[in-house]
C-alpha positions in Angstrom: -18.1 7.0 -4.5 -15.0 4.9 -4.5 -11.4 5.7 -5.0 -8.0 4.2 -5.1 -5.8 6.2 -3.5 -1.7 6.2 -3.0 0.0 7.2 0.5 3.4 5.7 1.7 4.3 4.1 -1.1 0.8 2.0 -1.1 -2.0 1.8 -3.1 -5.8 1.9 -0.9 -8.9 0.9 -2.4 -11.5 3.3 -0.2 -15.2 4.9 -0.1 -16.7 7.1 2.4 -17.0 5.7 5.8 -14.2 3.3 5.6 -11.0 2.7 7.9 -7.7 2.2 7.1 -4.5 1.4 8.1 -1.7 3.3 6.6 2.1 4.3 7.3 2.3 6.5 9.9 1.2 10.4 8.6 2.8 13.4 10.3 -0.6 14.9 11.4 -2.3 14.4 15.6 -4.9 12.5 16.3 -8.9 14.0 15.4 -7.2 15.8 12.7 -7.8 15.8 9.4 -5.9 14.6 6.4 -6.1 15.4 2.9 -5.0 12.7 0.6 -4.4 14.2 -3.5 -2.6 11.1 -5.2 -5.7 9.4 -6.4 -5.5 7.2 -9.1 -9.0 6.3 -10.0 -12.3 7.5 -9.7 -15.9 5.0 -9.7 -13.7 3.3 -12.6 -11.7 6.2 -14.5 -8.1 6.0 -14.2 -5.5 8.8 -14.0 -2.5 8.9 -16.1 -1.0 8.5 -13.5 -3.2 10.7 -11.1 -6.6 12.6 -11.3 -5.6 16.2 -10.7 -9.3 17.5 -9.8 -9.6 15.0 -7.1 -9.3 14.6 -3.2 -9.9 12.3 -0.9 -10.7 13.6 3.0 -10.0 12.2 6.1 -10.1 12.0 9.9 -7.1 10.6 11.7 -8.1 8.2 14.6 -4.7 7.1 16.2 -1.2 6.1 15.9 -0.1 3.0 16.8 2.1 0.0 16.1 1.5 -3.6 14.8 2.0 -6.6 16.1 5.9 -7.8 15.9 7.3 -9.9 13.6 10.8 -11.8 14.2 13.8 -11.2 12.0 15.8 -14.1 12.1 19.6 -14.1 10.1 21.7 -16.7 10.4 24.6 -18.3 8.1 24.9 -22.2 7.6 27.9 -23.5 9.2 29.5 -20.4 10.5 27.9 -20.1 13.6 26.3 -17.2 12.6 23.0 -16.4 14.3 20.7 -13.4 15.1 17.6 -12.1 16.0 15.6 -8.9 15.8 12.3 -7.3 16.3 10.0 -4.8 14.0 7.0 -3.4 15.0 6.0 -1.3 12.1 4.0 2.2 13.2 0.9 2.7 11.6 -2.1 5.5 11.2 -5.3 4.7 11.2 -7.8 6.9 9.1 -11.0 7.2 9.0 -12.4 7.9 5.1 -14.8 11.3 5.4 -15.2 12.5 1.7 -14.0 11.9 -1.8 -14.5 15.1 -4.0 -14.6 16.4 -7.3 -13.0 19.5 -8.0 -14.4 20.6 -11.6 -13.3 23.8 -12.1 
């Protein structure tokens, strides 16, 4: 089965088995997380979500990517500076995508 599901204000394309990167989720590592927005389902959309279906997964680690550099600066005014991001991610480990028909 595949799925498209939304966490963090991002859209994942997923099936079972697969790993992904995602904003950090408040949940420890080896738990597991249960993602509910899905949008579409082996091809049928939601309007905007599918409300019998979830997506499971296992949360591997925390972590942060690489840096980027955030450079400002104003022409002529002798304006310059410069910051660093390192953006904090999860990553999550796809388990199960299920059908709930009740």
């Amino acid at each position: 089965m595949k799925a498209v599901i939304e966490t963090g204000g991002k859209q994942y394309y997923v099936e079972e088995g697969s790993v992904i990167y995602v904003e950090k989720l408040d949940a420890e590592a080896g738990k597991e997380v249960k993602f509910d927005k899905v949008l579409m389902i082996n091809g049928v959309p939601g309007h905007p979500y599918l409300s019998n279906v979830t997506v499971k997964g296992e949360v591997i680690k925390h972590g942060k990517d690489k840096k980027i550099k955030v450079f400002k600066y104003n022409a002529k005014k002798k304006y310059r500076k410069t910051q660093g991001h390192r953006q904090p991610y999860t990553k999550v480990e796809i388990k199960k995508i299920e059908e709930n028909n009740d």
